[in-house]
C-alpha positions as CSV (number, residue, x, y, z in Angstrom):
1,X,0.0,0.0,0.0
2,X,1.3,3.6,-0.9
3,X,0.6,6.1,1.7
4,X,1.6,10.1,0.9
5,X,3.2,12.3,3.1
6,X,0.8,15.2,4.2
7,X,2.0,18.5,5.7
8,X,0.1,20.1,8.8
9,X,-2.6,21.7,6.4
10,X,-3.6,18.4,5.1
11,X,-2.2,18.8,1.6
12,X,0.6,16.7,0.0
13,X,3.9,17.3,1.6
14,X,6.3,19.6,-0.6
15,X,9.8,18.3,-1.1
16,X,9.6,14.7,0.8
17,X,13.0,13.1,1.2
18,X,16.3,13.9,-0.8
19,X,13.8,15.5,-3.5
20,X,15.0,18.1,-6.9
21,X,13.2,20.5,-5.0
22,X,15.0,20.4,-2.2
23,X,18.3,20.2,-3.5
24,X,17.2,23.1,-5.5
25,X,16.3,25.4,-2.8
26,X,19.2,24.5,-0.7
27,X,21.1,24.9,-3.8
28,X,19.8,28.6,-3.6
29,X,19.8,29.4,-0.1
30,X,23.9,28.2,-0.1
31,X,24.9,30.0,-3.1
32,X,23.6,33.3,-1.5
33,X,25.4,32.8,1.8
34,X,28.5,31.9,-0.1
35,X,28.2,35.2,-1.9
36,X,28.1,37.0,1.0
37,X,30.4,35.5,2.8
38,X,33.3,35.9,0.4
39,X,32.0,39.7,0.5
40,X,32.5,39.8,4.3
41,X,35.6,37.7,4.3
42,X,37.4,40.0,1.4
43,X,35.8,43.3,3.1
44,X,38.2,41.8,6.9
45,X,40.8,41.1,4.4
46,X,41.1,44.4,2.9
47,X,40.4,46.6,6.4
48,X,43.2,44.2,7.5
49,X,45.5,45.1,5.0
50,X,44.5,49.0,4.5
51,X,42.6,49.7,7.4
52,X,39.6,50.9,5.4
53,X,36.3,49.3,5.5
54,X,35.9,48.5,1.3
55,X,33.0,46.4,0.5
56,X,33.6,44.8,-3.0
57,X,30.9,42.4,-4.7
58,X,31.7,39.5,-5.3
59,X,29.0,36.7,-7.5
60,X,29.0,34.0,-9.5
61,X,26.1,35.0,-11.7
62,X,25.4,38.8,-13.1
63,X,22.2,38.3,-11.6
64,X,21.4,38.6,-8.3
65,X,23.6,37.5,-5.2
66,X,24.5,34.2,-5.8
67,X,27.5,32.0,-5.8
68,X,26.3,28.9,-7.5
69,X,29.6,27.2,-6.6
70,X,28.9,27.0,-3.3
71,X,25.5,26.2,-4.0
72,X,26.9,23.0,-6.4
73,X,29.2,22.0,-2.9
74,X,26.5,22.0,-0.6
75,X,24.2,19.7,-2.7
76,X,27.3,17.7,-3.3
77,X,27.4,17.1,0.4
78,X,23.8,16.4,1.1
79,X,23.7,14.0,-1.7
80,X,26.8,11.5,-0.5
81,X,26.9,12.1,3.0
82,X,23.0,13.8,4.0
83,X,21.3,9.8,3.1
84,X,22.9,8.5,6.2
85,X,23.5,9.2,10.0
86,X,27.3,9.0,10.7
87,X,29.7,10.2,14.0
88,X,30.6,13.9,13.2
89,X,34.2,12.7,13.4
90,X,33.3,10.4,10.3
91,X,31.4,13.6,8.5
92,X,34.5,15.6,9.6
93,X,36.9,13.2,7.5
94,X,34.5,12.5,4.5
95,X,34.0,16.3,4.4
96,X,37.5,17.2,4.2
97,X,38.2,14.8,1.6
98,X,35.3,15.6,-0.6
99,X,35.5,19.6,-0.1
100,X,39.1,19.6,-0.9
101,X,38.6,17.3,-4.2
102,X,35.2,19.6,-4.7
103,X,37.6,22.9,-4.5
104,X,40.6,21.4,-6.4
105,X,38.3,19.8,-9.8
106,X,36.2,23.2,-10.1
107,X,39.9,25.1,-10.3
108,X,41.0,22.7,-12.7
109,X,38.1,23.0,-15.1
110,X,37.6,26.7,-14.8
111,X,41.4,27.2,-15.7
112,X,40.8,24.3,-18.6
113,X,37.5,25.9,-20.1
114,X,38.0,29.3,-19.3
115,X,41.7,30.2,-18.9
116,X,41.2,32.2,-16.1
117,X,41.4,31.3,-12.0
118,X,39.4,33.2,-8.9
119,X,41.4,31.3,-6.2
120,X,45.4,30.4,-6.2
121,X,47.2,29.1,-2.8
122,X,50.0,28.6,-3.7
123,X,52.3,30.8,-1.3
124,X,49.6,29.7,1.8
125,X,50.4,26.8,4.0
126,X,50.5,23.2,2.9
127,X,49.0,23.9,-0.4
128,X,48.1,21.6,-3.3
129,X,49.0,22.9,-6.1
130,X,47.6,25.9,-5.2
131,X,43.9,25.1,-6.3
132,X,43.2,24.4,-2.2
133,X,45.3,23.7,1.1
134,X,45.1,21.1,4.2
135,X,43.7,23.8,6.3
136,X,41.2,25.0,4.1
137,X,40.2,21.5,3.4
138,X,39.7,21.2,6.9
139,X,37.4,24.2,7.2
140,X,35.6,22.4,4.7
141,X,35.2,19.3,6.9
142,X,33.7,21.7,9.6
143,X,31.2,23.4,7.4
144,X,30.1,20.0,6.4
145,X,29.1,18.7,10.4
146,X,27.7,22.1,10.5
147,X,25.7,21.8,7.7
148,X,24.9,18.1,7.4
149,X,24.2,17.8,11.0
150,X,23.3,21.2,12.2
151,X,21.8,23.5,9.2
152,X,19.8,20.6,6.8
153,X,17.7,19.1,9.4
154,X,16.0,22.0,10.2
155,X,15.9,23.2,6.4
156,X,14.6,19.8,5.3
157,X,12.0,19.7,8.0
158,X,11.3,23.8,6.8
159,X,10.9,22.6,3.5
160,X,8.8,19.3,3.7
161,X,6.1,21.6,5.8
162,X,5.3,24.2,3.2
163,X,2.3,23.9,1.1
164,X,2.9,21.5,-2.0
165,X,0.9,23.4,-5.0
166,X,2.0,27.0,-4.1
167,X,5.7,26.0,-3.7
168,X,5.6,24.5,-6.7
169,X,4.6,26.8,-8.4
170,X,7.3,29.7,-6.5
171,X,9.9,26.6,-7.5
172,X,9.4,26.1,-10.7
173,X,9.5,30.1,-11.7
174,X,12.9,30.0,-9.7
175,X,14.4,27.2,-11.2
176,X,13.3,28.9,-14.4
177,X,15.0,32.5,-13.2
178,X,18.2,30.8,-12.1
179,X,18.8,28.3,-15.2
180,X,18.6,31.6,-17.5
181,X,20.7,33.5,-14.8
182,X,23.8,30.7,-14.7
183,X,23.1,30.4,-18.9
184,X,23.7,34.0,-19.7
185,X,26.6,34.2,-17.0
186,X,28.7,31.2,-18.0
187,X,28.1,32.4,-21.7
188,X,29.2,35.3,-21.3
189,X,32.5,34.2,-19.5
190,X,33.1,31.8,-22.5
191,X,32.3,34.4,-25.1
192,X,34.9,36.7,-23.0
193,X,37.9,33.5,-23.1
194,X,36.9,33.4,-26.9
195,X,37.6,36.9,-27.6
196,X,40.8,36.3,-25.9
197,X,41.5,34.1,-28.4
198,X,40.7,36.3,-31.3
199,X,37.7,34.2,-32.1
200,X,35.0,35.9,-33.1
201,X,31.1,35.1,-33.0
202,X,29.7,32.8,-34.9
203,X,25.8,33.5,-33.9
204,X,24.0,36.2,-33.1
205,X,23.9,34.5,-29.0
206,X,27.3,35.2,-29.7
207,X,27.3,38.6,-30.8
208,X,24.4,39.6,-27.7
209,X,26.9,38.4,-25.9
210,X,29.9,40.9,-27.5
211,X,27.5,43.4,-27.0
212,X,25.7,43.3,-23.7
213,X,28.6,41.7,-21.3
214,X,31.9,43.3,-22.2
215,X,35.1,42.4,-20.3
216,X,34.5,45.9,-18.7
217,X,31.6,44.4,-17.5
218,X,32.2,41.0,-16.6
219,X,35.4,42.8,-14.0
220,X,33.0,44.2,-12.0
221,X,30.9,41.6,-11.2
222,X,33.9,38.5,-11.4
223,X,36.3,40.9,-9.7
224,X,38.1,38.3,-8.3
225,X,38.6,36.0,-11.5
226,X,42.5,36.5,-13.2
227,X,43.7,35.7,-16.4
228,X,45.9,32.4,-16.1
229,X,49.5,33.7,-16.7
């Protein structure tokens, strides 16, 4: 017999289980903390370094405040370790390992596809060839007890009690938003390695792009991302 999950309302249950909708949302709700927290992070950096508060933004996407990397990282997590209850010392040492490999593969492709790198530790302690470090990966291990243990629970159980039809509906228009949002911005930052490579557009997608997200552009918004030397 099949039984359905109902929230307190009596209607079906929205986002039951490791659901797309769930994932999406925390995909969301990740990739704008990530944003603003390399904001915060570079805005200590540079009072540390200048002594003048100079806030800078920092995004993955021209659109809005979101850093879909992080995003990607936290549904990376929930989906391998979130299925099962563990020690914390055992989510500690399978987040470590898998937010190090996480970090070091997305530097490795962005500087493959794209030519260009946002992160490079190479003078920090016990780096890897520079695309992460043993005590960043370890901060990575702690964010993942926080957020496997600590942060999804309560999310999941957020989630699963909204109303099914309505969310759907918000979900679906956001999932909409966001696929357009990453589209354009990856384009764009494609179209801008192309150029670099005196090759010019072959479409008129290409030629928007030209147009509409210059490399003046793109700086301001990927401030952080350099030209591999």
């Amino acid at each position: 017999m099949k039984y359905e999950v109902k929230s307190q309302n009596n209607q079906k249950a929205f986002a039951k289980g490791i659901f797309f909708y769930k994932l999406f949302w925390l995909f969301m709700l990740t990739s704008c903390l990530g944003a603003y927290y390399e904001e915060i992070l570079n805005l200590i950096k540079t009072y540390n370094a200048s002594g003048e508060w100079i806030y800078v933004v920092r995004r993955g996407v021209f659109y809005g405040p979101f850093s879909p990397v992080y995003g990607i990282g936290a549904v990376f997590f929930i989906v391998i370790l979130g299925r099962n209850k563990r020690p914390l010392v055992k989510t500690f040492l399978y987040s470590t390992l898998l937010g190090g490999s996480f970090e070091y593969i997305i530097s490795f492709l962005q500087e493959f596809f794209l030519g260009t790198t946002s992160w490079n530790y190479k003078n920090q302690f016990l780096s890897i060839n520079g695309r992460t470090t043993i005590p960043i990966m370890l901060g990575w291990g702690l964010l993942g007890v926080v957020l496997i243990h600590f942060i999804y629970p309560y999310i999941s159980k957020f989630l699963e009690s909204l109303p099914s039809k309505p969310a759907k509906i918000i979900t679906i228009i956001a999932v909409v938003f966001m696929s357009l949002n990453i589209f354009i911005s990856w384009g764009a930052l494609i179209r801008q390695t192309l150029r670099r490579n005196e090759i010019k557009p072959i479409t008129p997608l290409g030629e928007y792009f030209d147009k509409t997200f210059p490399d003046e552009r793109i700086k301001q918004v990927f401030n952080n991302m350099k030209e591999r030397k």
